[in-house]
N, CA, C and O atoms as CSV, one atom per row, in Angstrom:
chain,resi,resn,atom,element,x,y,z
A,1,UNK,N,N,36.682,74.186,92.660
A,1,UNK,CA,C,36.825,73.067,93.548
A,1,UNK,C,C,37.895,73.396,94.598
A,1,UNK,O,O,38.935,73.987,94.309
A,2,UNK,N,N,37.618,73.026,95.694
A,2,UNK,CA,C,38.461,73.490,96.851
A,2,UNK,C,C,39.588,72.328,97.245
A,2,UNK,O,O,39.329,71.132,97.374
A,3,UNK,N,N,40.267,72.650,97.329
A,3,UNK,CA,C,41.624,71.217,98.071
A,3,UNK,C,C,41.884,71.281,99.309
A,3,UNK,O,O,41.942,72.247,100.070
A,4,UNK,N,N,42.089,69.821,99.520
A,4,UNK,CA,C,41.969,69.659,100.861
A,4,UNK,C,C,43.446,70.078,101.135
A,4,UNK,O,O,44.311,69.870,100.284
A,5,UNK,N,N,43.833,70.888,102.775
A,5,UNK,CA,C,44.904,70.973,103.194
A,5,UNK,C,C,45.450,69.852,103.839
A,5,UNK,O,O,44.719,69.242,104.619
A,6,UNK,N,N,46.418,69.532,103.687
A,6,UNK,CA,C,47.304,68.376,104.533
A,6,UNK,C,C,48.574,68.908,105.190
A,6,UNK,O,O,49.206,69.206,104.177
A,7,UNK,N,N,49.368,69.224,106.215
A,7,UNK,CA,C,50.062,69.474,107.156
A,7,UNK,C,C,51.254,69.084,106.030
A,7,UNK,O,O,50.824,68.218,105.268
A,8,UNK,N,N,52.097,69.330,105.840
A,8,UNK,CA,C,53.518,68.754,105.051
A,8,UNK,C,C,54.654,68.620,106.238
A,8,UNK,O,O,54.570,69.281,107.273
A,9,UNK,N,N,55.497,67.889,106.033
A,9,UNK,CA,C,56.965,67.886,106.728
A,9,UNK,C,C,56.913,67.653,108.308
A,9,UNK,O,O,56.226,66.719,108.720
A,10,UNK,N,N,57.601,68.454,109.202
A,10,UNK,CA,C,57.328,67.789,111.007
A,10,UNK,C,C,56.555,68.618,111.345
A,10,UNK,O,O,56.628,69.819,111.087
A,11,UNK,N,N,55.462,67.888,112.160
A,11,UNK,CA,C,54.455,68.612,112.813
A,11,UNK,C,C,54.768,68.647,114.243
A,11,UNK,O,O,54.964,67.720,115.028
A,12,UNK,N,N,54.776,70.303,114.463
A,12,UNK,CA,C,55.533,70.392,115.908
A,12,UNK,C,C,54.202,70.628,117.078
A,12,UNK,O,O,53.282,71.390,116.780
A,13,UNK,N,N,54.217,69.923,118.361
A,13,UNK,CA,C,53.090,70.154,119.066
A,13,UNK,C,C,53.309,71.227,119.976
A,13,UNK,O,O,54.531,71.299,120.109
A,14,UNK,N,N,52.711,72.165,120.724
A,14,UNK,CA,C,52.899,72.639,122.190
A,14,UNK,C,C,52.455,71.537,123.429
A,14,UNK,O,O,51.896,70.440,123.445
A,15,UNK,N,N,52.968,72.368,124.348
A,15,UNK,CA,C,52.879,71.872,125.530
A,15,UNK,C,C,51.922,72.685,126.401
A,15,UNK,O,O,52.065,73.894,126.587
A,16,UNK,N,N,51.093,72.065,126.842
A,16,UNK,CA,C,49.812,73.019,127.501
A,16,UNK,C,C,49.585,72.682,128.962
A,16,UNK,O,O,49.333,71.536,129.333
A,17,UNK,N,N,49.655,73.428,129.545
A,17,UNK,CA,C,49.398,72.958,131.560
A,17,UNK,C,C,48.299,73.888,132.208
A,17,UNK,O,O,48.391,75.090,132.457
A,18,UNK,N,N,47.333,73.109,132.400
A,18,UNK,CA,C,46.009,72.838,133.326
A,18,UNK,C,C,45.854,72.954,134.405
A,18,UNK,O,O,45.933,71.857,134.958
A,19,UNK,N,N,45.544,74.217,135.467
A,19,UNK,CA,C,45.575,74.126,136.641
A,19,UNK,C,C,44.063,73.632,136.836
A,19,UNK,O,O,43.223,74.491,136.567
A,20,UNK,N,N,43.464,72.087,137.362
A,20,UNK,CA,C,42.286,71.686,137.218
A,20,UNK,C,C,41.756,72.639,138.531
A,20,UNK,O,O,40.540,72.801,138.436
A,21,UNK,N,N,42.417,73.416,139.910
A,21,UNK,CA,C,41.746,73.544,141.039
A,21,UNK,C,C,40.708,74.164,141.313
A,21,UNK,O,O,40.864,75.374,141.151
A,22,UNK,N,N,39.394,73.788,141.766
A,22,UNK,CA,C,38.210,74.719,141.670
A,22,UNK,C,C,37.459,74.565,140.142
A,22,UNK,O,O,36.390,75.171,140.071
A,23,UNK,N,N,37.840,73.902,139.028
A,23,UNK,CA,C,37.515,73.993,137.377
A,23,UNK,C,C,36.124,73.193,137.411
A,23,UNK,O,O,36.324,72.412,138.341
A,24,UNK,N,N,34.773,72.924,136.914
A,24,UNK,CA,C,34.273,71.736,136.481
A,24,UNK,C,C,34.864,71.035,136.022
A,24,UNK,O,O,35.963,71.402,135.606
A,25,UNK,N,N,34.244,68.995,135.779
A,25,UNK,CA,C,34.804,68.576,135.619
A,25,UNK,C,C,34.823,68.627,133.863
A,25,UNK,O,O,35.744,68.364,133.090
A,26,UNK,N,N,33.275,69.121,133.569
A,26,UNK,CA,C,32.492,68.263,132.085
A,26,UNK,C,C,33.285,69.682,131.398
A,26,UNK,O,O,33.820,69.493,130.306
A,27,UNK,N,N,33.340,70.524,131.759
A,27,UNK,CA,C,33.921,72.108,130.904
A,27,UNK,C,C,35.324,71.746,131.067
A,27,UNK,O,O,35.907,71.585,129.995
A,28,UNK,N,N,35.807,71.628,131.794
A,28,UNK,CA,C,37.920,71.318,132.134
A,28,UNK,C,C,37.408,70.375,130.190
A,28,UNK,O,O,37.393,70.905,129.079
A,29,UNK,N,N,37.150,69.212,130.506
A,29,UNK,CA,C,37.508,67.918,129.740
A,29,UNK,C,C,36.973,68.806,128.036
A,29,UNK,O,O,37.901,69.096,127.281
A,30,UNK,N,N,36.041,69.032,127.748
A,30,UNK,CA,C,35.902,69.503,126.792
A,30,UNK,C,C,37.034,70.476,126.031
A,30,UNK,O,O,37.550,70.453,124.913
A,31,UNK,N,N,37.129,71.140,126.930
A,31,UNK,CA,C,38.593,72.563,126.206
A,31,UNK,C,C,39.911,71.209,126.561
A,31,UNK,O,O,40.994,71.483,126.045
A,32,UNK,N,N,39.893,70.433,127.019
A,32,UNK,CA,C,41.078,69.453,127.179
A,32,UNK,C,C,41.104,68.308,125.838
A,32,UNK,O,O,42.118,68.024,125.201
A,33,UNK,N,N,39.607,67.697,125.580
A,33,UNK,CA,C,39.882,67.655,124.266
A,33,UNK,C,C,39.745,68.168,122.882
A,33,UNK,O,O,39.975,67.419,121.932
A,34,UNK,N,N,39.511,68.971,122.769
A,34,UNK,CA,C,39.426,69.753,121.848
A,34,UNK,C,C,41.261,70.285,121.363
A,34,UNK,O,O,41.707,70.361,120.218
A,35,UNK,N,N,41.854,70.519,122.414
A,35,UNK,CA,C,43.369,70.669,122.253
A,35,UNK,C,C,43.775,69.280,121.350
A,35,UNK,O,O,44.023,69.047,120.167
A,36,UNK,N,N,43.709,68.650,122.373
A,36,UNK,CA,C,44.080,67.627,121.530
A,36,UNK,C,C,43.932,66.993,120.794
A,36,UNK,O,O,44.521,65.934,120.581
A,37,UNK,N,N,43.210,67.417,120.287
A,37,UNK,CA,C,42.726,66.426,118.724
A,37,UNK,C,C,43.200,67.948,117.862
A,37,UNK,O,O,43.742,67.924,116.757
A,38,UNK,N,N,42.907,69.083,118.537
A,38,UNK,CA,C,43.778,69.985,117.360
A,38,UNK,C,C,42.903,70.764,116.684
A,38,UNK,O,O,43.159,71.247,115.582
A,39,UNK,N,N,41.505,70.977,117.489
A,39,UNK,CA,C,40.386,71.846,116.883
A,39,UNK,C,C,40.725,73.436,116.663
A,39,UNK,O,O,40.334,74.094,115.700
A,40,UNK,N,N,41.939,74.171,118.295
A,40,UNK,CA,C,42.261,75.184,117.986
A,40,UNK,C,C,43.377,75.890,117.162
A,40,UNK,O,O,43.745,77.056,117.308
A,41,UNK,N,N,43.908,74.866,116.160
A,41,UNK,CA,C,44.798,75.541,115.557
A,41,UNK,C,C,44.702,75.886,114.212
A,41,UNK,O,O,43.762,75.310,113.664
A,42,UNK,N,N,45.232,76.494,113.615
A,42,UNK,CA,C,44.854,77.164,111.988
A,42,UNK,C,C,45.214,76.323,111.222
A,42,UNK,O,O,44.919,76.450,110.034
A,43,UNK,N,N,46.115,74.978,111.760
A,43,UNK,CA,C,46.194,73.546,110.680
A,43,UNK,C,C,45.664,73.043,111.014
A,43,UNK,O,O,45.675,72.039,110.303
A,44,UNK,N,N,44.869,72.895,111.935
A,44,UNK,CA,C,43.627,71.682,111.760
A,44,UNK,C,C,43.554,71.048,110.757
A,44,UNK,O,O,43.073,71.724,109.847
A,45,UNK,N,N,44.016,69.219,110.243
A,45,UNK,CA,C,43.437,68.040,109.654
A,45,UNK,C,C,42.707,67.343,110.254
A,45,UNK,O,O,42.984,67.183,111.443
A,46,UNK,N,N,41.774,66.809,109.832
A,46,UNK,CA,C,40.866,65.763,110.378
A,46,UNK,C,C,41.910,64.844,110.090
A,46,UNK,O,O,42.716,65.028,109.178
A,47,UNK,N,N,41.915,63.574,111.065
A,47,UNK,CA,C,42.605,62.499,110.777
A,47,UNK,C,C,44.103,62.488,110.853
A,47,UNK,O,O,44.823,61.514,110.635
A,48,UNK,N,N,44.571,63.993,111.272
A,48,UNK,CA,C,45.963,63.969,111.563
A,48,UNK,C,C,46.164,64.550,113.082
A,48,UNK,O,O,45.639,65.569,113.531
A,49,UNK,N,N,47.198,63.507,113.879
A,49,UNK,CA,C,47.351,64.000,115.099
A,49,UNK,C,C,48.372,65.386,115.238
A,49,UNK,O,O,49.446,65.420,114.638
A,50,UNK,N,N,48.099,66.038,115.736
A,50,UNK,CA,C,49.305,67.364,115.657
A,50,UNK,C,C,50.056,67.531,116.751
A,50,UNK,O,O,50.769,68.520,116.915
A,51,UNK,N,N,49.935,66.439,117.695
A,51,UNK,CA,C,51.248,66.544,118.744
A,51,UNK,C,C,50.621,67.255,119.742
A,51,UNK,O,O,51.241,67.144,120.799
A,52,UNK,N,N,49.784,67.839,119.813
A,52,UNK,CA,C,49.652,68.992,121.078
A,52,UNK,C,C,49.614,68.409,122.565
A,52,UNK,O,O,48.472,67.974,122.714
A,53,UNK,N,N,50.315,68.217,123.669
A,53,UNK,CA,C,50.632,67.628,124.793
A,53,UNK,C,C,49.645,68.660,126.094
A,53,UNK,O,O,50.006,69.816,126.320
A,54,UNK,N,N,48.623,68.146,126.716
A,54,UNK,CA,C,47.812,68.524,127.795
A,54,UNK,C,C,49.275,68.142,128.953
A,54,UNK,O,O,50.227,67.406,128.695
A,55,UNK,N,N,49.064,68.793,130.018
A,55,UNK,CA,C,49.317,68.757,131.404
A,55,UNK,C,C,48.578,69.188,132.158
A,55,UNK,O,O,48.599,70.415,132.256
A,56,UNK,N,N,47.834,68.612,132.821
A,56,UNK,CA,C,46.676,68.443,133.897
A,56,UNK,C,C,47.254,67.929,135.771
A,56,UNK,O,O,47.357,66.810,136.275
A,57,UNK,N,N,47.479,69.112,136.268
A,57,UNK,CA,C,47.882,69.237,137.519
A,57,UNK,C,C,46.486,69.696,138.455
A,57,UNK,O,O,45.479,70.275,138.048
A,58,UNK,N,N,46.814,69.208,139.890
A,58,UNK,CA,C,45.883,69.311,140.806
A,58,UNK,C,C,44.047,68.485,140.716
A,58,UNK,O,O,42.914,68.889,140.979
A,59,UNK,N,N,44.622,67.219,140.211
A,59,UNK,CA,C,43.344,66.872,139.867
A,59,UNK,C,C,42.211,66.236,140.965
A,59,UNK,O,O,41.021,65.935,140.865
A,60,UNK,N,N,43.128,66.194,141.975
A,60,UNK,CA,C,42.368,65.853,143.524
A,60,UNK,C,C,41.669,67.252,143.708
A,60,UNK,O,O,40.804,67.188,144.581
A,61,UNK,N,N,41.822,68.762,143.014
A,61,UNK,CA,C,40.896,69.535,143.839
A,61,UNK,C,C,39.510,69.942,142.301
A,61,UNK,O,O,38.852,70.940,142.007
A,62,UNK,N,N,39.616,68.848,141.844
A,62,UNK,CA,C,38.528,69.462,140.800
A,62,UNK,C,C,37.041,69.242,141.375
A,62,UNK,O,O,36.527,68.399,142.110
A,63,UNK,N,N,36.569,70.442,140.669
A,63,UNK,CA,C,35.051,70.525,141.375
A,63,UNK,C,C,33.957,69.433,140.540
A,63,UNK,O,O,34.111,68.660,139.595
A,64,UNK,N,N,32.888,69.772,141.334
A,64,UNK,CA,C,31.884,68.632,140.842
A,64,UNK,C,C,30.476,68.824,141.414
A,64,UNK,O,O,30.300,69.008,142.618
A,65,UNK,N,N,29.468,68.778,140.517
A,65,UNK,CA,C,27.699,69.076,141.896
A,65,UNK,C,C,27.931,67.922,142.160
A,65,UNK,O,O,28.446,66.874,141.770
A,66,UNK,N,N,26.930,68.856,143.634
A,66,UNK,CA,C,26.701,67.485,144.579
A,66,UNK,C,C,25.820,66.055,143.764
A,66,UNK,O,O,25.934,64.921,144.229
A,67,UNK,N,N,25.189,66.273,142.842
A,67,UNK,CA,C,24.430,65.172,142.883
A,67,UNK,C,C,25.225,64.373,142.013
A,67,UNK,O,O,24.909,63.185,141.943
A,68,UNK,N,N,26.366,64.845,141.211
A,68,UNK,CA,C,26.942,63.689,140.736
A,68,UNK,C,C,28.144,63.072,141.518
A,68,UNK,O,O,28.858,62.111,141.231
A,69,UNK,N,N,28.154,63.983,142.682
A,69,UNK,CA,C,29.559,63.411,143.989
A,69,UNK,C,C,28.708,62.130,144.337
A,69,UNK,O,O,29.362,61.098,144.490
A,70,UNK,N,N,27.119,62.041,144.508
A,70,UNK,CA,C,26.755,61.170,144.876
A,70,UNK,C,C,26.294,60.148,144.385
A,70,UNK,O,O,26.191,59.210,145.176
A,71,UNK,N,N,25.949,59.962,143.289
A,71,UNK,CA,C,25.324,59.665,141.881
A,71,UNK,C,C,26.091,58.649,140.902
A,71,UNK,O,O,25.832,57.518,140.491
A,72,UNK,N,N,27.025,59.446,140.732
A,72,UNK,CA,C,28.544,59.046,139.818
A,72,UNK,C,C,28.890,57.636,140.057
A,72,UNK,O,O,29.308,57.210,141.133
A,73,UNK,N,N,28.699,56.957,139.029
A,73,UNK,CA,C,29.423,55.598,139.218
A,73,UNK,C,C,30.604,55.200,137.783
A,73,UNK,O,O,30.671,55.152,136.555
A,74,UNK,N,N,31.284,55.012,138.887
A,74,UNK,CA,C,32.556,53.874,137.272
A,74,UNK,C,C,32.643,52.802,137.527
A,74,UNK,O,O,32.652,52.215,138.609
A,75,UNK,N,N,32.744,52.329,136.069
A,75,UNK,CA,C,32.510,50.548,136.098
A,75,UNK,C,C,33.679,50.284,135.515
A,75,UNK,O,O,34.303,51.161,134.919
A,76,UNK,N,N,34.196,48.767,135.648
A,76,UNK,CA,C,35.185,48.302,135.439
A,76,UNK,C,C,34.943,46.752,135.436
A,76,UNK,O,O,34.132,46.282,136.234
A,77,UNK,N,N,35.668,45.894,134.507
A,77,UNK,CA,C,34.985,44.773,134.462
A,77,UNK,C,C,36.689,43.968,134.066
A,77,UNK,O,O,37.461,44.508,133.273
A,78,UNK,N,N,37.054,42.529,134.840
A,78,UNK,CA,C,37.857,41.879,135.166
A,78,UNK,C,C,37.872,41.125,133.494
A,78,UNK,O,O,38.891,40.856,132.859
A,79,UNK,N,N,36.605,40.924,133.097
A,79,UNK,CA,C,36.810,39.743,131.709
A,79,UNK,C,C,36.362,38.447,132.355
A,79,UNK,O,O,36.074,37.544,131.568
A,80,UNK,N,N,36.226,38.138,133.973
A,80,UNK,CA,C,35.392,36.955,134.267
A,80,UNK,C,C,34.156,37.145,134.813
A,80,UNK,O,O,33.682,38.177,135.287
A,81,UNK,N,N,33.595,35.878,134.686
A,81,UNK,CA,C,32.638,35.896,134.997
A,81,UNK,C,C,32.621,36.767,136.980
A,81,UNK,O,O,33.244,36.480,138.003
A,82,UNK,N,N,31.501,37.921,136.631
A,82,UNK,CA,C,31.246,37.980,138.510
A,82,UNK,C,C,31.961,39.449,138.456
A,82,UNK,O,O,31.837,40.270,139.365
A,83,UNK,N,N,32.567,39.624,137.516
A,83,UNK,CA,C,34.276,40.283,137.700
A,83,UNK,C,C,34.028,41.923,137.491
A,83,UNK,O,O,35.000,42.633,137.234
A,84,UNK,N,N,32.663,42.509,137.614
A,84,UNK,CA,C,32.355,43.959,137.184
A,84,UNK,C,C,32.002,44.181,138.416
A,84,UNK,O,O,31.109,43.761,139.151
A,85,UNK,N,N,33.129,45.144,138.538
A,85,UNK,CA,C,33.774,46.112,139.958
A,85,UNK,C,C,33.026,47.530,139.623
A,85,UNK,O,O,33.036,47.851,138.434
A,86,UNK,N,N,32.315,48.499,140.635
A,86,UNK,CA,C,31.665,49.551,140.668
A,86,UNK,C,C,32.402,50.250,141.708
A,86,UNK,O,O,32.803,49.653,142.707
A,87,UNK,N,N,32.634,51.716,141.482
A,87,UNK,CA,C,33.128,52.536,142.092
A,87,UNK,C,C,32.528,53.561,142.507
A,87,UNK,O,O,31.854,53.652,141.481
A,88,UNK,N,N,32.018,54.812,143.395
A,88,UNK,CA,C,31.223,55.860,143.429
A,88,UNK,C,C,32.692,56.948,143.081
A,88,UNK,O,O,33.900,56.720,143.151
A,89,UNK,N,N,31.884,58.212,142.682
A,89,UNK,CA,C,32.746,59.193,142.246
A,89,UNK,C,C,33.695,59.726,143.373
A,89,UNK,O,O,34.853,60.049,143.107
A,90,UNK,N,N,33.194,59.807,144.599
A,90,UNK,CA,C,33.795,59.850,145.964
A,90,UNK,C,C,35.111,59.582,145.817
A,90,UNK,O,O,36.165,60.186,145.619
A,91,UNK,N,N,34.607,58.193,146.019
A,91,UNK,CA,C,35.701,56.913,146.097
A,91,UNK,C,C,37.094,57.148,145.384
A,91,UNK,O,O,38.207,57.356,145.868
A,92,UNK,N,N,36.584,57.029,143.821
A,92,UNK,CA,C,37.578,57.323,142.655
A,92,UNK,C,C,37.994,59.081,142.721
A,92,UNK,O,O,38.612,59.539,141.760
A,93,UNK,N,N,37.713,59.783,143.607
A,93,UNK,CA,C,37.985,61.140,143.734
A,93,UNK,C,C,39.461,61.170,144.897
A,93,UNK,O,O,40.535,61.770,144.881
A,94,UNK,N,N,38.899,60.321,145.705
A,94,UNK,CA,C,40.226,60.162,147.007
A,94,UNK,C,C,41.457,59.008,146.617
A,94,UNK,O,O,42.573,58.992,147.136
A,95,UNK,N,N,40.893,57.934,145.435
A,95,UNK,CA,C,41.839,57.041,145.587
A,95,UNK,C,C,42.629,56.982,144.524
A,95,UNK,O,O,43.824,56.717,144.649
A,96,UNK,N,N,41.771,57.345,142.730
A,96,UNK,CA,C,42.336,57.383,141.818
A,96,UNK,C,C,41.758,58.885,141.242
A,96,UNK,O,O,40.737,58.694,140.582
A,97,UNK,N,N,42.113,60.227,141.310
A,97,UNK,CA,C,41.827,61.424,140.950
A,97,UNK,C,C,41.902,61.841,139.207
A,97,UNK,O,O,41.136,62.514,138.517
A,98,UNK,N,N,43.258,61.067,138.854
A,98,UNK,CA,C,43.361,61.208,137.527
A,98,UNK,C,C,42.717,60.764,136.753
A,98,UNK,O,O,42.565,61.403,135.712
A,99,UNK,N,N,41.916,59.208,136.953
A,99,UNK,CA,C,41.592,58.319,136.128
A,99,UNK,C,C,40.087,59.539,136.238
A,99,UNK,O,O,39.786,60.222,135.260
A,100,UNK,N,N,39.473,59.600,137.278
A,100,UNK,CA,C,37.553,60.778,136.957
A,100,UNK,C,C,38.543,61.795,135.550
A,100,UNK,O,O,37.785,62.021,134.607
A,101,UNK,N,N,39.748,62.274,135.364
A,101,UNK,CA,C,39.522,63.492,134.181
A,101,UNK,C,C,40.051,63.020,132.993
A,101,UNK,O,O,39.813,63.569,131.917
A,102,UNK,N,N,40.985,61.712,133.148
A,102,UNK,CA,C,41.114,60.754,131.846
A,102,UNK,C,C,39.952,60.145,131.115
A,102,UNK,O,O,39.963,60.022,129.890
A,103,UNK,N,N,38.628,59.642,132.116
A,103,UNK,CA,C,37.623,59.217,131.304
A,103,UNK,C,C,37.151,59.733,130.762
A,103,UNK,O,O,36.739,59.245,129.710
A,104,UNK,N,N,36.788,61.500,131.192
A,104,UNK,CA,C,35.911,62.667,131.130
A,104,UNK,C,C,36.402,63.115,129.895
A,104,UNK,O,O,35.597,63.438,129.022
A,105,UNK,N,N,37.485,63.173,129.718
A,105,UNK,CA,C,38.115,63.393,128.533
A,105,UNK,C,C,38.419,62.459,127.334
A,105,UNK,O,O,38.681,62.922,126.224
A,106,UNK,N,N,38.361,60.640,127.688
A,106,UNK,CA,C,37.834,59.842,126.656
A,106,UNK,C,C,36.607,59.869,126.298
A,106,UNK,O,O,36.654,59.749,125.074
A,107,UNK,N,N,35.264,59.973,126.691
A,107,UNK,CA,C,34.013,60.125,126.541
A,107,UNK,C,C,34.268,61.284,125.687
A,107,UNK,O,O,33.557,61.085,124.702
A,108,UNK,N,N,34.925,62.440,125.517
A,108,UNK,CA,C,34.626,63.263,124.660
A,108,UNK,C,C,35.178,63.553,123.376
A,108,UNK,O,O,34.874,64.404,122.540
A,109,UNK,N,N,36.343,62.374,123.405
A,109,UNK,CA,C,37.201,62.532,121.850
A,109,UNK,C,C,36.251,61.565,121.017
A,109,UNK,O,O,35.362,60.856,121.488
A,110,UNK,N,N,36.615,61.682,119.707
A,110,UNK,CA,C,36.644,60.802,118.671
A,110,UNK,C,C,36.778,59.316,118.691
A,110,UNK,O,O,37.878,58.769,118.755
A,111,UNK,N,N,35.585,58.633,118.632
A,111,UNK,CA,C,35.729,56.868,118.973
A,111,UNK,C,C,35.841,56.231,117.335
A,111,UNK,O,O,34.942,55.834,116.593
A,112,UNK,N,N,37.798,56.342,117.053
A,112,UNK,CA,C,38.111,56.384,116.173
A,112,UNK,C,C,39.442,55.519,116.598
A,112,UNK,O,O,39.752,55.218,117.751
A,113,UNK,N,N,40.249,55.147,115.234
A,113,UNK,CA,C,41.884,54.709,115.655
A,113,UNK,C,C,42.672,55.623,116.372
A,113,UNK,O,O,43.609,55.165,117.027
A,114,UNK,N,N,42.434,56.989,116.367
A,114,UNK,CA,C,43.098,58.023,116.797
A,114,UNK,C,C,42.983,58.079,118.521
A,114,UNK,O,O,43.859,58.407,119.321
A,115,UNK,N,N,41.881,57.731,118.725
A,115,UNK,CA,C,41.882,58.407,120.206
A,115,UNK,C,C,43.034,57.820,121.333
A,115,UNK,O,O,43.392,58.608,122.208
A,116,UNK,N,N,43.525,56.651,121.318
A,116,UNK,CA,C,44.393,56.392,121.707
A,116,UNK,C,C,45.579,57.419,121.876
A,116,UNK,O,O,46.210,57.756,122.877
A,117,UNK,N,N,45.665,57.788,120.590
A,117,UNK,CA,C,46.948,58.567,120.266
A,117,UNK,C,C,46.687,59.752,120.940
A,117,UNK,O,O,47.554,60.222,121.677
A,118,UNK,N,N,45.420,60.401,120.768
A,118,UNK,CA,C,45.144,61.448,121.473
A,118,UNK,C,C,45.354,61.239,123.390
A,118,UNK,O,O,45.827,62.071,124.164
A,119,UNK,N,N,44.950,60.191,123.636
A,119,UNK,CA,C,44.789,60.183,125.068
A,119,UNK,C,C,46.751,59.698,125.454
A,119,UNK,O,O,47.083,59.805,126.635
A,120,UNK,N,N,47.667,59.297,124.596
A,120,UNK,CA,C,48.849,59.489,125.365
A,120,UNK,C,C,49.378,60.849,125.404
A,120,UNK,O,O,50.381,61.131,126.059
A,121,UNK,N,N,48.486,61.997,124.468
A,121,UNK,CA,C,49.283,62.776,124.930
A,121,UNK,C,C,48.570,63.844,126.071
A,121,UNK,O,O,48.916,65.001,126.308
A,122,UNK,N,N,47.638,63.185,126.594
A,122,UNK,CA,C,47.007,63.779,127.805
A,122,UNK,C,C,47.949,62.919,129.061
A,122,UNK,O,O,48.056,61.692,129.055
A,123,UNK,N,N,48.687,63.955,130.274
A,123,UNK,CA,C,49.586,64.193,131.525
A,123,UNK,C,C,48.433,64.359,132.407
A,123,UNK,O,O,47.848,65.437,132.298
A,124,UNK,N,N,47.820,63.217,133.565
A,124,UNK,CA,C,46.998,63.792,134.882
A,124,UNK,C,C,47.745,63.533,135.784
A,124,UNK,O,O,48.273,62.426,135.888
A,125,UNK,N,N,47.965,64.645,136.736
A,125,UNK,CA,C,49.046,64.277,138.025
A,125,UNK,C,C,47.770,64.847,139.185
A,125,UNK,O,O,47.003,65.765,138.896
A,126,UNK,N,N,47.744,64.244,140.261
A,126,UNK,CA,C,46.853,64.398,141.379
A,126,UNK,C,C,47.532,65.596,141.838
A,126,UNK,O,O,46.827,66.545,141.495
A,127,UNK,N,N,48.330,65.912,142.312
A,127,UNK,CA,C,49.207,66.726,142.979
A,127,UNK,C,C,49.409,68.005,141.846
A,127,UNK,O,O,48.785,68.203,140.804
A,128,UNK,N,N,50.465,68.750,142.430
A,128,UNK,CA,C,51.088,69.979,141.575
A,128,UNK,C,C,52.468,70.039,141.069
A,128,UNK,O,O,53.170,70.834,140.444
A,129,UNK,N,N,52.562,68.936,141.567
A,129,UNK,CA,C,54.429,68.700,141.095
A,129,UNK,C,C,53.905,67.670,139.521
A,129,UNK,O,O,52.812,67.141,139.322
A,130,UNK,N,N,55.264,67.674,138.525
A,130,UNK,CA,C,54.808,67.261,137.446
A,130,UNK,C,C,56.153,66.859,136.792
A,130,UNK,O,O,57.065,67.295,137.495
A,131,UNK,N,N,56.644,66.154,135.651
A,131,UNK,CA,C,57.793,65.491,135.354
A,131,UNK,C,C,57.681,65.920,134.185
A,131,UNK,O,O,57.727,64.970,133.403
A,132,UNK,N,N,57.512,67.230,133.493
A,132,UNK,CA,C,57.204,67.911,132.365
A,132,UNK,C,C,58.092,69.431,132.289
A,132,UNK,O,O,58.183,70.147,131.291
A,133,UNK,N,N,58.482,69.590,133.155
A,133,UNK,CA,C,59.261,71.020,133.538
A,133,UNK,C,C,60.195,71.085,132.010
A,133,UNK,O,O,60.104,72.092,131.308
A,134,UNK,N,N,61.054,69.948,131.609
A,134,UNK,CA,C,61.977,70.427,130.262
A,134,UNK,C,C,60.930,70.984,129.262
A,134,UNK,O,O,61.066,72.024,128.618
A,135,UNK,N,N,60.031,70.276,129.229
A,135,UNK,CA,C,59.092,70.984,127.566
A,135,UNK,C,C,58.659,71.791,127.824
A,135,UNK,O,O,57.789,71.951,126.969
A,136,UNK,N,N,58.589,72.954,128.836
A,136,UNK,CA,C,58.079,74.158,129.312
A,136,UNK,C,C,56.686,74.391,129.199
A,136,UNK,O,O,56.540,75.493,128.670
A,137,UNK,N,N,55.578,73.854,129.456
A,137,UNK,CA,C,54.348,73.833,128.889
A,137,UNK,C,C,53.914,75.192,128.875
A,137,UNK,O,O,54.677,75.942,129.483
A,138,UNK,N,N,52.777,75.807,128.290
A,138,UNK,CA,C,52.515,77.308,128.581
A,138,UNK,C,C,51.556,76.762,129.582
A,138,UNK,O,O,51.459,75.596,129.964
A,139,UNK,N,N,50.795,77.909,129.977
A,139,UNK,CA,C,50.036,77.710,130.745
A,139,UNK,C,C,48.747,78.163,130.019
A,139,UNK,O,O,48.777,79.189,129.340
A,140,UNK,N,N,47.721,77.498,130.129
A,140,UNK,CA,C,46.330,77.442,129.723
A,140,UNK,C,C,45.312,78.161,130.453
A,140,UNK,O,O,45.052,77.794,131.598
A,141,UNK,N,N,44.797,78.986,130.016
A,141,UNK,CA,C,43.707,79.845,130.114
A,141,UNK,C,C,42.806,79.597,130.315
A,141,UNK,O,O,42.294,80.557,129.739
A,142,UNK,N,N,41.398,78.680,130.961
A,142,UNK,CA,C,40.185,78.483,130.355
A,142,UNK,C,C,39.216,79.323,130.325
A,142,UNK,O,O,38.347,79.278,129.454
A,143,UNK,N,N,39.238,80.059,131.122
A,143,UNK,CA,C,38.057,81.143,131.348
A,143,UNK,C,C,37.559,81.524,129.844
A,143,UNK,O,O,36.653,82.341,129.683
C-alpha cells in the first residue's frame, strides 16, 4: 500500500517573472497555471497551496489571432436588473490588459476553494516596471 505524501513544516514558494511580449495568450496562461497550483514541483500535493508567486509583465503586448481580436467577448454583470456590460477583446486589450491574462488563467485552474488562493498569487502589470524587485523573481522560460 502506498502513502500519501504531505509537505511537513514551512512551505517555501519561488518567485517567477513572465515576460508576456509577443507570447499567446491560451499557452502564456496554461504554463502560468500550472505553476501555480504547483504541478511542476517534486512536492506536488493535491489540495495544498505551495506558495509559488507568478509575475506577469508587459501584458499590453500579448499576442492573439485575429479572429479572436475580433470575436472575443467579456461579460460582466452589475447584479441588477439590465446590468450585463459586454466588452470586445480590443477594448479590454487597450483599457484593462491585465484583467484578458487574469481570466485566461482563472478559466484554467481548479474550480475549487483553492483557486482564489491560487489567483492572489498571480502579479499582472500592463507595463514592465513591477513592485516585486525585493523577492527577486527568476525569470521564466516558456519556450
Amino acid at each position: 500500500m502506498e502513502k500519501t505524501y504531505v509537505p511537513k513544516g514551512q512551505i517555501t514558494g519561488e518567485w517567477y517573472l513572465v515576460d508576456a511580449t509577443g507570447k499567446t495568450l491560451g499557452r502564456l496562461a496554461t504554463k502560468i497555471a500550472e505553476i501555480l497550483v504547483g504541478k511542476h514541483r517534486p512536492d506536488f500535493t493535491p489540495g495544498v497551496v505551495l506558495g509559488d508567486h507568478v509575475v506577469v509583465i508587459n501584458a499590453e503586448k500579448i499576442s492573439a489571432n485575429a479572429t479572436r481580436v475580433n470575436e472575443k467577448k467579456y461579460y460582466r454583470h452589475s447584479g441588477y436588473p439590465g446590468g450585463l456590460h459586454e466588452v470586445n477583446y480590443a477594448a479590454q486589450l487597450k483599457n484593462n490588459p491585465d484583467r484578458i491574462i487574469r481570466f485566461a488563467v482563472q478559466g484554467m485552474l481548479p474550480k475549487n476553494r483553492l483557486t482564489q488562493r491560487y489567483l492572489d498569487n498571480l502579479k499582472v502589470y500592463a507595463g514592465s516596471d513591477h513592485p516585486h524587485q525585493a523577492q527577486d523573481p527568476k525569470p521564466l522560460d516558456l519556450e
